[in-house]
C-alpha positions as CSV (number, residue, x, y, z in Angstrom):
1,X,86.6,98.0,106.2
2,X,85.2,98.3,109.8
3,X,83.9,96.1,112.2
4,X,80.0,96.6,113.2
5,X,81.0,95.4,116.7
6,X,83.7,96.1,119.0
7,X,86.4,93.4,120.0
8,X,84.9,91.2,122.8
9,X,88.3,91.7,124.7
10,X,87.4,95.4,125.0
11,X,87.3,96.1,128.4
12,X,86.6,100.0,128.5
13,X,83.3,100.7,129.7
14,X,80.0,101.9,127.9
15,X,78.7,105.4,129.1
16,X,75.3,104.6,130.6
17,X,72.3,105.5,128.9
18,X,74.9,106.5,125.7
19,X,74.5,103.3,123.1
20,X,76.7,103.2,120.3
21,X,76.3,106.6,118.2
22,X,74.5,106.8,115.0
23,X,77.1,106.5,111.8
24,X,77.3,107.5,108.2
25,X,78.0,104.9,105.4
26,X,81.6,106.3,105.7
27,X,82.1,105.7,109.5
28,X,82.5,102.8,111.4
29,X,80.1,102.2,114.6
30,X,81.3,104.5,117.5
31,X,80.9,103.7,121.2
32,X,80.9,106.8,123.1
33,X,82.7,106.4,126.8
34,X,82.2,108.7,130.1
35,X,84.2,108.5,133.0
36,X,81.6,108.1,136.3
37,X,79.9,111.6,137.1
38,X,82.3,113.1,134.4
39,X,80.9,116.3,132.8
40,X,83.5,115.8,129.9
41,X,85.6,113.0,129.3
42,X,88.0,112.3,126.6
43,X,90.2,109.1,125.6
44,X,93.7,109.9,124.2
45,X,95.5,106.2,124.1
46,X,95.0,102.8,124.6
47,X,97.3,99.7,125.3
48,X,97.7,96.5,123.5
49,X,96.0,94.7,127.0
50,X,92.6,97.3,126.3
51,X,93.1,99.8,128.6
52,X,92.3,103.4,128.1
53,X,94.0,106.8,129.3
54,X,93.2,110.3,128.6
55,X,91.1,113.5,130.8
56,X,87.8,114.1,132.5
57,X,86.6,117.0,134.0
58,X,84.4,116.6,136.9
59,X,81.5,119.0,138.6
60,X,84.0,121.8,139.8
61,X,85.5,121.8,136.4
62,X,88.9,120.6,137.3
63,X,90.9,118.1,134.9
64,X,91.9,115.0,135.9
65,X,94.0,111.8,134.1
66,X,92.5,108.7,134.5
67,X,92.9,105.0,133.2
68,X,89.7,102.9,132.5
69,X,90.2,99.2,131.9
70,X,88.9,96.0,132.7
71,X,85.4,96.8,134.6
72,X,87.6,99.7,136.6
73,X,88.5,103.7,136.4
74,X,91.1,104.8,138.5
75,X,92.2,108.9,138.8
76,X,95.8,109.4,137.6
77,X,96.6,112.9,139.7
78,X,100.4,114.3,139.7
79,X,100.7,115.3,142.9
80,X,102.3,118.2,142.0
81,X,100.2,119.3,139.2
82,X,97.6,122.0,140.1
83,X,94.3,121.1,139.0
84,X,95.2,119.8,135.7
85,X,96.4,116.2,134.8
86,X,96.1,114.3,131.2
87,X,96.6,110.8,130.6
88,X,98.2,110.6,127.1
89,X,98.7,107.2,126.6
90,X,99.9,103.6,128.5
91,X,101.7,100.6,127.3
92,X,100.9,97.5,128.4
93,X,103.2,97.2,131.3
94,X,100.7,99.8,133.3
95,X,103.2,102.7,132.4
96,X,100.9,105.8,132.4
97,X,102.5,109.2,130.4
98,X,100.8,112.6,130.1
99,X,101.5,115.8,131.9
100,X,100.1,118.3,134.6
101,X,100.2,122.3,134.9
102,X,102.1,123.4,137.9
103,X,101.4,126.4,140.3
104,X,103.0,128.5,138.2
105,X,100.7,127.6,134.9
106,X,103.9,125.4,133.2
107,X,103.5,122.2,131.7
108,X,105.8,119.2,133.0
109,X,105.4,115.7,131.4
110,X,105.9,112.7,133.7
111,X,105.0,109.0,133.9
112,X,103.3,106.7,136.2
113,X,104.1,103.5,137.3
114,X,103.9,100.9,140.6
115,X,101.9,104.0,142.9
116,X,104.9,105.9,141.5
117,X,105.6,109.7,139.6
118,X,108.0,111.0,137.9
119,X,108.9,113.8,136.2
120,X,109.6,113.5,132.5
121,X,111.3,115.5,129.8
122,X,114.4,117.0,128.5
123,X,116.6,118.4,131.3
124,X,116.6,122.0,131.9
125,X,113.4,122.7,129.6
126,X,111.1,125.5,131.2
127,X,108.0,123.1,129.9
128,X,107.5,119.7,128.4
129,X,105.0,116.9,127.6
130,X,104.6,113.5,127.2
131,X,102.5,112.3,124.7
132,X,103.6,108.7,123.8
133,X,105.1,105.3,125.4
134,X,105.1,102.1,123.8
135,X,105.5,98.6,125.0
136,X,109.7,98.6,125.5
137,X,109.1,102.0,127.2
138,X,110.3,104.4,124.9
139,X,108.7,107.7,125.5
140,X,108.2,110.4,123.1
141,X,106.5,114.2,123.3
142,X,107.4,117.8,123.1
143,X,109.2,120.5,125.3
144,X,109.8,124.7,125.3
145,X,113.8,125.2,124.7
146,X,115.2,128.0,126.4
147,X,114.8,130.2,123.7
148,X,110.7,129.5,123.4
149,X,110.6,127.1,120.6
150,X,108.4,124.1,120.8
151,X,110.5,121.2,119.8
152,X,109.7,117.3,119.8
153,X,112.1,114.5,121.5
154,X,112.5,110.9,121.7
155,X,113.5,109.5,124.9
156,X,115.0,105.5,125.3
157,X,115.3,105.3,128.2
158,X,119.0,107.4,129.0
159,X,118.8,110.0,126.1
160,X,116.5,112.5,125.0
161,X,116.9,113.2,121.3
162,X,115.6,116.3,119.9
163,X,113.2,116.2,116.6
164,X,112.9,119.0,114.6
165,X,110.6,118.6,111.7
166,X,112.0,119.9,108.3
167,X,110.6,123.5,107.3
168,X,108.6,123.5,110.5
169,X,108.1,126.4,113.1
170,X,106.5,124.0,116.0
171,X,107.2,120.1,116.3
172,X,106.0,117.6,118.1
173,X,106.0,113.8,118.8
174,X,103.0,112.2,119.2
175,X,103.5,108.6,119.4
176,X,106.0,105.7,118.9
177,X,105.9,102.2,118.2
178,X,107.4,99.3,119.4
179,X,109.6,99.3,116.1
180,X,111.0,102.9,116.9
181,X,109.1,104.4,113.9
182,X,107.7,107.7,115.2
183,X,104.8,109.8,113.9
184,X,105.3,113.8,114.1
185,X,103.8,116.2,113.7
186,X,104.7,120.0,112.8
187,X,103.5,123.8,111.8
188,X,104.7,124.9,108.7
189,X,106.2,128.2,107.7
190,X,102.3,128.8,105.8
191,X,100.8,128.1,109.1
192,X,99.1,124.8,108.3
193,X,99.7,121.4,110.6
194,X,101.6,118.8,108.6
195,X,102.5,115.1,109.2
196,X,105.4,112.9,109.2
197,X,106.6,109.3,109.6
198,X,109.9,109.5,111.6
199,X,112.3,106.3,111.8
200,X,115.5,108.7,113.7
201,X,116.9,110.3,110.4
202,X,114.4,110.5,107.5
203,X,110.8,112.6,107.4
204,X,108.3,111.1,105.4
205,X,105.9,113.4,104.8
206,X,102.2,111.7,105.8
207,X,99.6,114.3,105.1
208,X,95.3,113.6,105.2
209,X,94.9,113.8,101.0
210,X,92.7,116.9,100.6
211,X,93.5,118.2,104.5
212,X,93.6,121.4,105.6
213,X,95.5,120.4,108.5
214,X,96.8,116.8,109.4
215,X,97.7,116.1,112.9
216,X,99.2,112.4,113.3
217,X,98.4,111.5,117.2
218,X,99.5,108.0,117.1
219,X,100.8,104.6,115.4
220,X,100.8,100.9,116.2
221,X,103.5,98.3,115.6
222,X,102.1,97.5,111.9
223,X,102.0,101.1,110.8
224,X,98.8,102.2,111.3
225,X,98.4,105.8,111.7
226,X,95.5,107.8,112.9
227,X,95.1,111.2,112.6
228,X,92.6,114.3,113.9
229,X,92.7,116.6,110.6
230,X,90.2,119.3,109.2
231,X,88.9,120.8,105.8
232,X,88.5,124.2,104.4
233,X,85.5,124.9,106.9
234,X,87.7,124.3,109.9
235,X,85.6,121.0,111.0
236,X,87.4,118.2,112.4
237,X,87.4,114.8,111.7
238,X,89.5,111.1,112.1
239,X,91.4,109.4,109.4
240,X,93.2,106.3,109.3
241,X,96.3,105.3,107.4
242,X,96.5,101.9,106.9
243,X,98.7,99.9,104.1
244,X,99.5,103.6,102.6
245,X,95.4,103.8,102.3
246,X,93.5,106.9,103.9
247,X,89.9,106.1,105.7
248,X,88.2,109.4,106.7
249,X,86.1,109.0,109.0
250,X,83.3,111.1,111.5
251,X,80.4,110.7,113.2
252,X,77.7,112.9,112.3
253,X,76.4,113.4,116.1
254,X,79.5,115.2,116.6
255,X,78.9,118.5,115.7
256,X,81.8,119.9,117.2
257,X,84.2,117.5,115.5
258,X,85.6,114.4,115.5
259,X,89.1,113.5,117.3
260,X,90.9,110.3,116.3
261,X,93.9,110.0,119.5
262,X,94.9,106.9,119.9
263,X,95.2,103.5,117.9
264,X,96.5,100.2,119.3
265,X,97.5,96.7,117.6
266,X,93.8,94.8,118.1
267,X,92.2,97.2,115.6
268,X,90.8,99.6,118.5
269,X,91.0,103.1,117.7
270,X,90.1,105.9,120.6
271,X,89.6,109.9,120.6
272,X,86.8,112.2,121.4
273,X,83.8,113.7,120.5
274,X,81.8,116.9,120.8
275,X,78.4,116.7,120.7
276,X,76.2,119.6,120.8
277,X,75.9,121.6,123.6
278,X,79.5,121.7,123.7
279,X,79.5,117.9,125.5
280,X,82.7,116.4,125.3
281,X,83.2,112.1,125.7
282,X,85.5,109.5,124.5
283,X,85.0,107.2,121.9
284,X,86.4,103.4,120.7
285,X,85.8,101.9,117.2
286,X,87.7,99.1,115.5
287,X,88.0,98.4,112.8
């Protein structure tokens, strides 16, 4: 069901001296990605124009967001973040989302836009995140109430609404589409990491057949659902949920595990991969 090649209009750039990775007959060709003089780099989202977001860490092992598109990389900083910035994802207006650490160690979402920051998340939490936009701007992600639960929200644009998933300890939102149909995803009272479909009243539950754990990252505007999930062993790999049909997939280079992040509506799928030695870098495939 994959493509052997990667969409012409794919403008991220290939890690030099890193071809595309070996595969398996169950995977799809994967193009590892490194930000310049990165010692890790991971990609978390990408747009429907091709542009990537997501974390590097560079030589004195500090993190930094960054957006990688059309033949350029530029650093996405909060300038009040300490050290510690992720890109989660960017819609195709140029809207960047992720979050930083502050001085004191807690988490603040915010978003990006025209040279510009802001912070982002439900007012009054102690810590939030942003881990979604799509292309009419709505925002999704997760936040610490006041009482030190992890919760999810939805934000569109004047209202934060708070998503708790059912049964669930921990929730959080990971992405939304242009079509308002969220993916979530929660810890259950067992402990394990479950998956939902979320369309502002009804779960649907979504789980990796034969998962350990299924953690849903993101969705595109027909459905499409990738996931990072793991199997008795503990070893991570990607899935995709297309038409109500699971695709596993992994490459067998990455010993660490396999990371699907980020999906988009040309068929490009993005994460991360560790290799051995503990070497983290992004990935595309399409498929």
């Amino acid at each position: 069901m994959y493509d052997k090649g990667i969409s012409g209009t794919f403008l991220l750039i290939l890690t030099a001296g890193l071809a595309a990775g070996q595969t398996s007959k169950n995977s799809p060709t994967f193009h590892f990605f490194q930000y310049p003089d990165a010692v890790k780099t991971a990609l978390y989202g990408v747009s429907n124009t091709n542009v990537g977001a997501g974390w590097y860490v560079d030589v004195n092992n500090v993190r930094h967001g960054y957006v990688a598109g059309k033949g350029s990389f530029t650093t996405i900083d909060d300038p009040n973040g300490v050290g510690a910035t992720t890109a989660s994802s960017v819609n195709s207006s140029g809207t960047v989302v992720g979050y930083y650490d502050d001085e004191f160690g807690n988490v603040h979402g915010f978003s990006y836009s025209n040279g510009s920051f802001e912070d982002v998340g439900p007012p009054g939490a102690p810590a939030s995140r942003v881990l979604g936009i799509n292309d009419r701007g709505q925002m999704a992600g997760d936040f610490v109430d006041t009482d030190n639960f992890l919760k999810g929200w939805i934000f569109d644009g004047s209202t934060y609404q708070t998503v708790v998933a059912p049964e669930c300890t921990v929730t959080q939102v990971s992405g939304i589409n242009v079509n308002g149909l969220a993916v979530v995803e929660g810890t259950s009272s067992r402990g394990y990491r479950v998956s939902f479909l979320y369309d502002g009243t009804t779960f649907t539950p979504i789980d990796v057949p034969g998962a350990r754990d299924s953690i849903a990252n993101a969705i595109n505007s027909a459905g499409d659902v990738v996931y990072s999930w793991d199997d008795s062993l503990g070893r991570f790999q990607g899935d995709l949920r297309s038409g109500g049909k699971h695709t596993k997939f992994e490459n067998p280079a990455c010993t660490g595990g396999t990371y699907a992040q980020g999906i988009n509506d040309h068929h490009v799928i993005v994460g991360f991969c560790i290799l051995q030695g503990q070497a983290t870098r992004g990935f595309y495939i399409t498929y």
